[in-house]
DSSP file (Angstrom, degrees, kcal/mol; ACC not computed):
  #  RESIDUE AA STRUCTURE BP1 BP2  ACC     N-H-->O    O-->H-N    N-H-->O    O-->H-N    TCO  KAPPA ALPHA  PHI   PSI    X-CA   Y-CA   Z-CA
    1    1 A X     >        0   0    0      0, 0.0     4,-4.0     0, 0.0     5,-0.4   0.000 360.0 360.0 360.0 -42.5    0.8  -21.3   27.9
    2    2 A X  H >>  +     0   0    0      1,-0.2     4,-1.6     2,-0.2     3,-1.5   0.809 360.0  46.3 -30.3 -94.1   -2.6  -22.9   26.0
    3    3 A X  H 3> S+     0   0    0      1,-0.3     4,-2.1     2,-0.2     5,-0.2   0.586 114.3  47.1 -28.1 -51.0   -0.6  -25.1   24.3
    4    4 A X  H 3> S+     0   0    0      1,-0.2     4,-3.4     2,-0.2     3,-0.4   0.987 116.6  43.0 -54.9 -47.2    1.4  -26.1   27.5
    5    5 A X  H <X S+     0   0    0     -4,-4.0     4,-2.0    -3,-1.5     5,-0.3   0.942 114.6  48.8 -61.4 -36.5   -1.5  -26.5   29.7
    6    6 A X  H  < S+     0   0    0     -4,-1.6     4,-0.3    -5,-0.4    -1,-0.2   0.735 118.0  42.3 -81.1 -15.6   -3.7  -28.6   26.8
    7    7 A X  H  X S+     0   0    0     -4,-2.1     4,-2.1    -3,-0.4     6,-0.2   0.790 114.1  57.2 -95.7 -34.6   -0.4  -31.1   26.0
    8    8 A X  H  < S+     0   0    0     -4,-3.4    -2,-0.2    -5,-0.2    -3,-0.1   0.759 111.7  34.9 -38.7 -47.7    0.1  -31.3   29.7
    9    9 A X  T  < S+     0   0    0     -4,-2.0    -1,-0.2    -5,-0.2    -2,-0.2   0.765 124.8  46.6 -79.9 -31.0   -3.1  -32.5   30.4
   10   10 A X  T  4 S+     0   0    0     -4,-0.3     2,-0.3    -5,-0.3    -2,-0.2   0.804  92.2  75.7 -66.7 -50.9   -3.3  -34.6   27.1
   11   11 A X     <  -     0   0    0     -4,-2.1     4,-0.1     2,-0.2    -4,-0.0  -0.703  60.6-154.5-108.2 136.2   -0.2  -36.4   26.8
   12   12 A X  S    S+     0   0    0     -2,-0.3     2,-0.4     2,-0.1    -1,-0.1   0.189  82.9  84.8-101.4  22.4    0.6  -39.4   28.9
   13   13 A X  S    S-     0   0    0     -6,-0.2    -2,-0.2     1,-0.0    -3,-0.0  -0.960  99.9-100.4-117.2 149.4    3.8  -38.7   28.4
   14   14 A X        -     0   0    0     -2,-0.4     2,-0.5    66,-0.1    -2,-0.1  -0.037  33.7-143.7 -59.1 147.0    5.5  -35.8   31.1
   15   15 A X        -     0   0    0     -4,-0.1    81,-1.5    -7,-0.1     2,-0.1  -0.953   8.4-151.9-129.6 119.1    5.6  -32.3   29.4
   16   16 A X        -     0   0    0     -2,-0.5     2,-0.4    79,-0.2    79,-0.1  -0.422  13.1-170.0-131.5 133.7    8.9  -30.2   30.4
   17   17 A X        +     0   0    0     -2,-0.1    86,-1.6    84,-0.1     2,-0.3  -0.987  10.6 169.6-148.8 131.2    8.5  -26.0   30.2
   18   18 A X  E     -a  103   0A   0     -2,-0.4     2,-0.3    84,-0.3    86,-0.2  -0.664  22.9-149.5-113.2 169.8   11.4  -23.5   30.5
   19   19 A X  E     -a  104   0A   0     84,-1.6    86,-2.2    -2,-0.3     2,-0.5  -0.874  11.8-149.6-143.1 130.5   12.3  -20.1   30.2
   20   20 A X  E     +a  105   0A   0     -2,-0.3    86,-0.2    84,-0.1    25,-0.1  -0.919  34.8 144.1-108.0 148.4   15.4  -18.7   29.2
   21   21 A X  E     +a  106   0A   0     84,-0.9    86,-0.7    -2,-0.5    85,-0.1   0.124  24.6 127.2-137.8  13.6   16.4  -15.7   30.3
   22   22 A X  E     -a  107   0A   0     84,-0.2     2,-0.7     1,-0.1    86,-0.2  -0.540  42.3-152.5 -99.6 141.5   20.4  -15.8   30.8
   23   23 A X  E     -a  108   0A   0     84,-2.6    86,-2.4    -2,-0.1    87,-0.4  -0.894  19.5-179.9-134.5 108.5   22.3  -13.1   29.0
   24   24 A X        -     0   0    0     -2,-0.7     3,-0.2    84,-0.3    86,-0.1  -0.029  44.2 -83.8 -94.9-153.7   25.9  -14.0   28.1
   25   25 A X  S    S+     0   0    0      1,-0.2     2,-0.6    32,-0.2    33,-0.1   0.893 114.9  32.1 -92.4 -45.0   28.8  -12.2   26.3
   26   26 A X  S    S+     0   0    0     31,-0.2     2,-0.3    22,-0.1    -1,-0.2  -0.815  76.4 175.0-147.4  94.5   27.7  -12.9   22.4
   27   27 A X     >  -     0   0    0     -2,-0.6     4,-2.2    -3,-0.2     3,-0.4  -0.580  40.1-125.8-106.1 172.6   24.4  -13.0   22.2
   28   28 A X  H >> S+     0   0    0     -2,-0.3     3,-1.5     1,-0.2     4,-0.6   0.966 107.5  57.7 -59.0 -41.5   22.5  -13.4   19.0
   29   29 A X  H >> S+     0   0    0      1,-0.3     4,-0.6     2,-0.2     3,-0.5   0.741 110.9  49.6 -38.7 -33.7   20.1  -10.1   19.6
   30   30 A X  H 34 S+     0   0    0     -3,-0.4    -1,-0.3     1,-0.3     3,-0.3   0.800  97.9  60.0-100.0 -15.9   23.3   -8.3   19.8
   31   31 A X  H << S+     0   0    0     -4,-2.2    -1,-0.3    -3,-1.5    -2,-0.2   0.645 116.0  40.7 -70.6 -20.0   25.0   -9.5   16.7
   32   32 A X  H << S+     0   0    0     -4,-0.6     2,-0.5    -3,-0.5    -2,-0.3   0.219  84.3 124.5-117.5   2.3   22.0   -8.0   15.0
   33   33 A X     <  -     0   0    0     -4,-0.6     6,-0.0    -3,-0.3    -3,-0.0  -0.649  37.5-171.4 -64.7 123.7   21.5   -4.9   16.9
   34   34 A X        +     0   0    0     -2,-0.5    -1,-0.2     2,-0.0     2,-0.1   0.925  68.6  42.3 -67.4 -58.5   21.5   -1.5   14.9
   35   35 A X  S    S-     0   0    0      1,-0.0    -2,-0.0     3,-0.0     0, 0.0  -0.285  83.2-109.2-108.1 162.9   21.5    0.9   18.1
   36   36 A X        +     0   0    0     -2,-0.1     3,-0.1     2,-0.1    -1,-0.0   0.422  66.2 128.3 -91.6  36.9   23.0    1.2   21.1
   37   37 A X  S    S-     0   0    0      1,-0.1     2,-1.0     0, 0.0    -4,-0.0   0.142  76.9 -82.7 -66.6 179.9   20.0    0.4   23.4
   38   38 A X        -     0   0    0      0, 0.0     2,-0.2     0, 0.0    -1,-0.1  -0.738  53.3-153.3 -96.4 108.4   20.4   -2.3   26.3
   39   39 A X        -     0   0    0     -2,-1.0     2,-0.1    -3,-0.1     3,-0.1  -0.677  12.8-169.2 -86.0 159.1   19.7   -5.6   24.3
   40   40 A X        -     0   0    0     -2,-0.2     2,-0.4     1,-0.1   -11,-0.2   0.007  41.8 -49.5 -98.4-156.6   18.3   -8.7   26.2
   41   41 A X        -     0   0    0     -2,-0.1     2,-0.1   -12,-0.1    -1,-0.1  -0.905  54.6-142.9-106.2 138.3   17.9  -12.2   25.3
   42   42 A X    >   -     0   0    0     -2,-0.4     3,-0.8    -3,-0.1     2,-0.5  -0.415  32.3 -83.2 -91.6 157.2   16.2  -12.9   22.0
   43   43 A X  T 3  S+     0   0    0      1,-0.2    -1,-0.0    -2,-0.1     0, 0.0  -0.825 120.0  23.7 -51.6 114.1   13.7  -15.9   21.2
   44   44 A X  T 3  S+     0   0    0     -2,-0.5    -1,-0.2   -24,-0.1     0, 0.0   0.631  86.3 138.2 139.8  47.5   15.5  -19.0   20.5
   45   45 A X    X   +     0   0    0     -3,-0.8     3,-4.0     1,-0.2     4,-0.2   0.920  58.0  68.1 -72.2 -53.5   18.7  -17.8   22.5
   46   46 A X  G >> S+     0   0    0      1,-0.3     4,-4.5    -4,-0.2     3,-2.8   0.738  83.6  82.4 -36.7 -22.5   19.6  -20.9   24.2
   47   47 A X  G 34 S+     0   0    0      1,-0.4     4,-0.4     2,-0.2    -1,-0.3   0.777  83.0  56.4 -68.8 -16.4   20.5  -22.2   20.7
   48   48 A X  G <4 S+     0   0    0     -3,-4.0    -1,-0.4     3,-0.2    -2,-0.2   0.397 111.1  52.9 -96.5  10.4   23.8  -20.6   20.8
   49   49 A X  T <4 S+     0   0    0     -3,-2.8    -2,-0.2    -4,-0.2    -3,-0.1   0.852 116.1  30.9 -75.7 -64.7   24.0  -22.9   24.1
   50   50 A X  S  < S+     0   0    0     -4,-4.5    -2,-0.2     1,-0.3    -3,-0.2   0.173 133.0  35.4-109.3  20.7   23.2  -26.1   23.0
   51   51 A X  S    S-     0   0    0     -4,-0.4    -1,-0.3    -5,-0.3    -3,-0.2   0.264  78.1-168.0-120.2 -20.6   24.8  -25.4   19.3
   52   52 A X        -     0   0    0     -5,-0.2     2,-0.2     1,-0.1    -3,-0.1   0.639   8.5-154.9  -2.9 119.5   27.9  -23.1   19.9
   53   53 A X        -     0   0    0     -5,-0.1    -1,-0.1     1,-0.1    -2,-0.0  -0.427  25.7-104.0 -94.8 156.6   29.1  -21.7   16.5
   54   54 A X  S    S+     0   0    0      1,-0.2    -1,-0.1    -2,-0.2    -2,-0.0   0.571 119.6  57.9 -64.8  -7.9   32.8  -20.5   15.8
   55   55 A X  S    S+     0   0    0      1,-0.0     2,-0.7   -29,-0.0    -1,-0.2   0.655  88.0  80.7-109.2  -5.9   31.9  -17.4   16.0
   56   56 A X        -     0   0    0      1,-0.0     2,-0.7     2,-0.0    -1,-0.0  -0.832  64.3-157.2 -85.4 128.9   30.6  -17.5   19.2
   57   57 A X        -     0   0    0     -2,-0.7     2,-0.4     2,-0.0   -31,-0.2  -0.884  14.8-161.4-108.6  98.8   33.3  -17.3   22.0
   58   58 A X        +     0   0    0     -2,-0.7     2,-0.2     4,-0.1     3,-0.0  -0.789  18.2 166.9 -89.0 156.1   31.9  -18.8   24.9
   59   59 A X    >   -     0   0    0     -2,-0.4     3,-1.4     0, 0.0     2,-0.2  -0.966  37.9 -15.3-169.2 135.0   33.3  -18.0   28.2
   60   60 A X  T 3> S+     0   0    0     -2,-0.2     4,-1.2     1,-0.2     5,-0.1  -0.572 132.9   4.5  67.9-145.5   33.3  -18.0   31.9
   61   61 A X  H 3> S+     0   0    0     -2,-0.2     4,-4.5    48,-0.2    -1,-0.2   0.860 132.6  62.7 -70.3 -25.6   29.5  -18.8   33.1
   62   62 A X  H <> S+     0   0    0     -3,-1.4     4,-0.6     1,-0.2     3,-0.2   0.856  98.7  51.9 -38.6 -78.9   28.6  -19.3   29.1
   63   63 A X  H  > S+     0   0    0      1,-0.2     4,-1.9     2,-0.2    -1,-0.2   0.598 118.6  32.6 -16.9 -46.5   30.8  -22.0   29.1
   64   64 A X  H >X S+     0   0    0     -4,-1.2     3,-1.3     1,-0.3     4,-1.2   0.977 116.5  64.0 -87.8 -57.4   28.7  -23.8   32.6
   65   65 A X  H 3X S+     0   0    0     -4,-4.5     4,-2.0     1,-0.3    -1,-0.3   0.598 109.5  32.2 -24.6 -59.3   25.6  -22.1   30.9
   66   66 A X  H 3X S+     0   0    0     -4,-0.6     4,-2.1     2,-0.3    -1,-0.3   0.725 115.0  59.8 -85.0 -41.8   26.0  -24.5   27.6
   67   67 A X  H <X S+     0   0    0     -4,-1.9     4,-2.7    -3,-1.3    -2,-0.2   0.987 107.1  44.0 -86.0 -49.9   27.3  -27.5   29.5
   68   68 A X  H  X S+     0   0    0     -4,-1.2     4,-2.1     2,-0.2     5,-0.3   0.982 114.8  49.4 -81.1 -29.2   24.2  -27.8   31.8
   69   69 A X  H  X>S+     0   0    0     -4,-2.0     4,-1.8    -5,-0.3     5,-0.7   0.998 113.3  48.3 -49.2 -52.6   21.6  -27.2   28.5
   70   70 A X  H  X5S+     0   0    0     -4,-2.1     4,-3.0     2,-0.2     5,-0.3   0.944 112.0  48.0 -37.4 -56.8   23.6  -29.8   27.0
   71   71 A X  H  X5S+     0   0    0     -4,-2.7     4,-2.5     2,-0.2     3,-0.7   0.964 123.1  40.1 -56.4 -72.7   23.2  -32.2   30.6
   72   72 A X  H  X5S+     0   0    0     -4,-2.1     4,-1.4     1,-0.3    11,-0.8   0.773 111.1  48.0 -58.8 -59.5   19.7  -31.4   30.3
   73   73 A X  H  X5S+     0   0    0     -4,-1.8     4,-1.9    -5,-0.3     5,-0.3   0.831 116.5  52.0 -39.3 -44.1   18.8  -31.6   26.7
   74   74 A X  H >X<S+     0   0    0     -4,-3.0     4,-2.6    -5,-0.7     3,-1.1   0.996 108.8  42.3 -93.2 -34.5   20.8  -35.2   26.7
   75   75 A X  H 3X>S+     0   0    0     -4,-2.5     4,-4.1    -5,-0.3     6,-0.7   0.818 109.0  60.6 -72.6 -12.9   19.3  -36.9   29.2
   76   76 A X  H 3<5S+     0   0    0     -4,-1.4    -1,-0.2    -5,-0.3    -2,-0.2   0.640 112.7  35.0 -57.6 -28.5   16.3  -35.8   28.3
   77   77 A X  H <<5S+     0   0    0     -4,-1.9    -2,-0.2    -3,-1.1    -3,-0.1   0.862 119.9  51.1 -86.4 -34.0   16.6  -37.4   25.0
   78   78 A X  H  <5S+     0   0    0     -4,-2.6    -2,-0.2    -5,-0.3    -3,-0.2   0.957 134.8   4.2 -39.3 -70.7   18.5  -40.3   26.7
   79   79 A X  T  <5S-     0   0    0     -4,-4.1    -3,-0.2     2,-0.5     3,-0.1   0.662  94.9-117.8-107.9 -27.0   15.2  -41.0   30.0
   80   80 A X  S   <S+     0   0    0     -5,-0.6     2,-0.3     1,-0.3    -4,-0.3   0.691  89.9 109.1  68.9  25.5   13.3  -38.8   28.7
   81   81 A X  S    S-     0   0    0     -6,-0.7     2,-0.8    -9,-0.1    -2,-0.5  -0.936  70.3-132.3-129.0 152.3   13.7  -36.8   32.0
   82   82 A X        +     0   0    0     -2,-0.3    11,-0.4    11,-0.2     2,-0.2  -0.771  49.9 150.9-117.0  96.8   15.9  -33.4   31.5
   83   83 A X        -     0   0    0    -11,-0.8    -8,-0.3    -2,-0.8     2,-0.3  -0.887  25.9-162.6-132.3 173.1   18.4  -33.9   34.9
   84   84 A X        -     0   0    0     -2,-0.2     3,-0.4   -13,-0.1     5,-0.2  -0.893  29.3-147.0-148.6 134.2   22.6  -32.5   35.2
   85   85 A X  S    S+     0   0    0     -2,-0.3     5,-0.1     1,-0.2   -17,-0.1   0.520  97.6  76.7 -94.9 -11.7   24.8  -33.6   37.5
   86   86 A X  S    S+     0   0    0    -19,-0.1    -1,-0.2     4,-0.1     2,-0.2   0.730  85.3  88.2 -63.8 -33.9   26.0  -29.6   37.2
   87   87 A X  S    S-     0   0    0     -3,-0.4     4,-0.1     1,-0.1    -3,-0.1  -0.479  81.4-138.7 -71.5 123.3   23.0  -28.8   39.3
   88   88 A X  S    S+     0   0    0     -2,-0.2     2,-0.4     1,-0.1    -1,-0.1   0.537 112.7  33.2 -76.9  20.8   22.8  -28.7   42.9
   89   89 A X  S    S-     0   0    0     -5,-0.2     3,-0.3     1,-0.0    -1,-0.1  -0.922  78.1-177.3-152.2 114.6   19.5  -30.3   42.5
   90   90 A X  S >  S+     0   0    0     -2,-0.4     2,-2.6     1,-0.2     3,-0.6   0.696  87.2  43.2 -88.2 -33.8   20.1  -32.6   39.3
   91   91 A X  T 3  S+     0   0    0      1,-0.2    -1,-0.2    -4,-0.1    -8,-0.1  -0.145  84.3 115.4 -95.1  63.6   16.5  -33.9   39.3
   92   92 A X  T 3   +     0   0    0     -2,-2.6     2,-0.7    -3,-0.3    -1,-0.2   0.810  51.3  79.5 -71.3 -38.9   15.1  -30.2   40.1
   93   93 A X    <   -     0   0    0     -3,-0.6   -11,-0.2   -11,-0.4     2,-0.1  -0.702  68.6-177.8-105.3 106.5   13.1  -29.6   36.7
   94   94 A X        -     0   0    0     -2,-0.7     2,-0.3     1,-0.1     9,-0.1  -0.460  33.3 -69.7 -98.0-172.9   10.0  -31.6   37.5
   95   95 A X    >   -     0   0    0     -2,-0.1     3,-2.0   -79,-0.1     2,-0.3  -0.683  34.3-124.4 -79.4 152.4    7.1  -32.0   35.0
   96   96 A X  T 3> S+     0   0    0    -81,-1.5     4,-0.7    -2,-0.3   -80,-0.1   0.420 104.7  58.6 -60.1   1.6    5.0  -29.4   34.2
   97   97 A X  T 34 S+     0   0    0     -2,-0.3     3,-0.5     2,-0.2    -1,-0.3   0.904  97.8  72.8 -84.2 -55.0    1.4  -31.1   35.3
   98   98 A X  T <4 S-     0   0    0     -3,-2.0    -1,-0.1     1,-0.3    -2,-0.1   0.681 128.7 -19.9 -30.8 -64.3    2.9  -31.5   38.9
   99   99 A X  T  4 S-     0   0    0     -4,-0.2    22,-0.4     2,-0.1    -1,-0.3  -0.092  81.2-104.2-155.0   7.5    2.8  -28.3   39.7
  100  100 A X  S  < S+     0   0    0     -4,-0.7    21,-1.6    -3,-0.5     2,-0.3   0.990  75.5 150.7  37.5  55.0    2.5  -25.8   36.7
  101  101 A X  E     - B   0 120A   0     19,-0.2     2,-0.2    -6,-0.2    -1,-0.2  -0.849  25.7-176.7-115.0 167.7    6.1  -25.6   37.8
  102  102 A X  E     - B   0 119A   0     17,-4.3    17,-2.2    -2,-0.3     2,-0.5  -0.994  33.1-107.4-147.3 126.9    8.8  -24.5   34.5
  103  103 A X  E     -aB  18 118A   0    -86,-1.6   -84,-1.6    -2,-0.2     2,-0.5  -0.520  29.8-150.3 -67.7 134.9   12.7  -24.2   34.9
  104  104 A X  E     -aB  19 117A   0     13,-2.8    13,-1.4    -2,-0.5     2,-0.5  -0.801   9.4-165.4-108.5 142.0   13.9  -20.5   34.8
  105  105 A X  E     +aB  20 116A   0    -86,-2.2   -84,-0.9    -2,-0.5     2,-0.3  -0.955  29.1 141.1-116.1 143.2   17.2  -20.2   33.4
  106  106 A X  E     +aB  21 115A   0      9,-1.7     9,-4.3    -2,-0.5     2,-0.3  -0.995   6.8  76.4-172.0 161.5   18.5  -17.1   34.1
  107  107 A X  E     -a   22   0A   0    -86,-0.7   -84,-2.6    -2,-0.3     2,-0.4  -0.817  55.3-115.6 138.6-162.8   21.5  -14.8   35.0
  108  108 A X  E > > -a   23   0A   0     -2,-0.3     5,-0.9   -86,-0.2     3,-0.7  -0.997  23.0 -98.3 174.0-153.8   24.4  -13.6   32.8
  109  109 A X  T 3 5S+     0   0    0    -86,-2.4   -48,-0.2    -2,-0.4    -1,-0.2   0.871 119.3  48.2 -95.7 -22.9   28.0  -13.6   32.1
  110  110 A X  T 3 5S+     0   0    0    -87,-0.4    -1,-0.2    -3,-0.1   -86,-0.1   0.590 115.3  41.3 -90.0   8.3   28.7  -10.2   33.8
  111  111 A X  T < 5S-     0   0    0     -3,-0.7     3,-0.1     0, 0.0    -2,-0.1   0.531 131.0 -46.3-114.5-116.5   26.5  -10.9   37.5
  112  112 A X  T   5S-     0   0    0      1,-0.2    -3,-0.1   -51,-0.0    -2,-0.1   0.227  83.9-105.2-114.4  -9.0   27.1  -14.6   38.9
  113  113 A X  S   <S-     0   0    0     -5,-0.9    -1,-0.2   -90,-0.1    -4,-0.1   0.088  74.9  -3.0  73.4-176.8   26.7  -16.6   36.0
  114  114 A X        -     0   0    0     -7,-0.1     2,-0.3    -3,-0.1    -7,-0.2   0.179  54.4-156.4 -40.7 156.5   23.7  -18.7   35.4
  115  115 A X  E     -B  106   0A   0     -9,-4.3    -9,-1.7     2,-0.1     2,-0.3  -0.858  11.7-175.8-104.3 138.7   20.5  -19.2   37.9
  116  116 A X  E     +B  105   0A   0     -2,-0.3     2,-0.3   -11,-0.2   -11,-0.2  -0.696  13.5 155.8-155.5 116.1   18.7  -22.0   37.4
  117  117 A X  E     -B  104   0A   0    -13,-1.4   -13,-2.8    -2,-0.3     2,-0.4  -0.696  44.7-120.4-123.5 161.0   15.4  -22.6   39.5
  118  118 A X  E     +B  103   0A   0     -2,-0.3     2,-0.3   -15,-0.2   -15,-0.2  -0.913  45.1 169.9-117.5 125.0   12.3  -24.4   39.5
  119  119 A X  E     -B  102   0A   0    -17,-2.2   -17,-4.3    -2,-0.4     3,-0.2  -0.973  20.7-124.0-147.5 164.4    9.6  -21.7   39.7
  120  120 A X  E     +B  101   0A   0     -2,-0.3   -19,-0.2     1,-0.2     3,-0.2  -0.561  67.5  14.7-124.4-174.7    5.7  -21.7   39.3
  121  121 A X  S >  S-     0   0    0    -21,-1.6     3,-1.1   -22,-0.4    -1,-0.2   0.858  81.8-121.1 -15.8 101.3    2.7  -20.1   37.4
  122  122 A X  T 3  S-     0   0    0      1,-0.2     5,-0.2    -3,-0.2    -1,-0.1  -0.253  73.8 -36.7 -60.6 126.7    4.7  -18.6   34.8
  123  123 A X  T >   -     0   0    0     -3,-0.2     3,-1.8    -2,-0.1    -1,-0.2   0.705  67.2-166.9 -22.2  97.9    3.8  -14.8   35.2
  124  124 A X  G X> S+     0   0    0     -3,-1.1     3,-2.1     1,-0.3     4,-0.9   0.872  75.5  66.5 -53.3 -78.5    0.4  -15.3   36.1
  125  125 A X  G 34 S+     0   0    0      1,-0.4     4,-0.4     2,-0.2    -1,-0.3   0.404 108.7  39.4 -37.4 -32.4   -0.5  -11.4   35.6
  126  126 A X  G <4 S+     0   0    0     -3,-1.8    -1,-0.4    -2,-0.2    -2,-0.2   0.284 113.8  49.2-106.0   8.3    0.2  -11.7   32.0
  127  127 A X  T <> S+     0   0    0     -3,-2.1     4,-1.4    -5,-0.2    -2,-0.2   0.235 104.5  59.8 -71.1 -27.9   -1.2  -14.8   31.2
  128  128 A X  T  < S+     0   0    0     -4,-0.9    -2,-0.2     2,-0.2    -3,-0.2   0.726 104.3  55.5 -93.0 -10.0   -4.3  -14.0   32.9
  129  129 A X  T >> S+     0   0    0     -4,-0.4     3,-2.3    -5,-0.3     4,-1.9   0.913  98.9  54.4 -39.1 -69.1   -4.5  -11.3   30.6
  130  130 A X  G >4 S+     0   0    0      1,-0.3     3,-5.0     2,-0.2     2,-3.9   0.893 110.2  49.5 -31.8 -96.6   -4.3  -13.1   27.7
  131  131 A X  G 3< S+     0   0    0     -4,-1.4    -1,-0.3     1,-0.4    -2,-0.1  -0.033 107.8  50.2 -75.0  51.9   -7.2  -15.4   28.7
  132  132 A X  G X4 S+     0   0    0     -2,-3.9     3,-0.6    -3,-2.3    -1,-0.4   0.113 119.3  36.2-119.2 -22.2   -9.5  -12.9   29.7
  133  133 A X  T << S+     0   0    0     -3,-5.0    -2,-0.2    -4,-1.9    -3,-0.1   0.222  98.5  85.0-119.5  33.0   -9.2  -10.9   26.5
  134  134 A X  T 3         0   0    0     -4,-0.2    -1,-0.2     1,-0.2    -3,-0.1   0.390 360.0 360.0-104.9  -7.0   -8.7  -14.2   23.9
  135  135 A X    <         0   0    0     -3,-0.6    -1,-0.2     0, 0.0    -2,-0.1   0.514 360.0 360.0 -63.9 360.0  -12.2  -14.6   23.6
């Protein structure tokens, strides 16, 4: 969150903050899980989104999962603003200076299939932890 807030304020160019959270059918965490515990979403999950390998079977909400990171991710390299016409809001995901607002991507393949909202101070309780005790 440093990092967001100090490039955010810094850069005159708009600075774009996510979270993923969406938990589909073949995720990486689970291709590497030993035990039979309840696996999540791993760091750098969305990569089986906007990469899809042959050994990943997307399906169902993956499928819309991966087509709107793809929408976003290319018109974002395209305008440099991250919009999808998939979206009932395409221009939802504003930048993050506005409003210290971040898109939450979320959901998973067995509930409703992906969420995708614009939400704000990314969980302040545990961030304000962090900078009280970073000194």
């Amino acid at each position: 969150m440093k990092w967001v807030d100090t490039l955010s304020s810094k850069l005159k160019s708009p600075v774009f903050f996510y979270n993923f959270g969406y938990e589909g059918a073949d995720t990486i965490i689970k291709a590497f899980q030993t035990h039979s515990g309840d696996a999540k979403v791993g760091h750098a999950e969305e990569l089986t989104y906007l990469f899809p390998q042959n050994s990943v079977h997307l399906r169902g909400s993956d499928t819309s999962t991966s087509e709107i990171l793809i929408d976003l991710w290319t018109s974002f390299a395209i305008n440099g603003k991250p919009t999808s016409n998939l979206l009932p809001n395409p221009d939802m995901w504003t930048p993050y200076k506005d409003n210290m607002s971040y898109l939450e991507i979320s959901g998973s393949l067995n509930k409703s299939g992906p969420e995708v909202i614009l939400k704000h101070s990314y969980f302040p309780e545990r961030m304000n932890f962090w900078k009280k005790n970073s000194n």
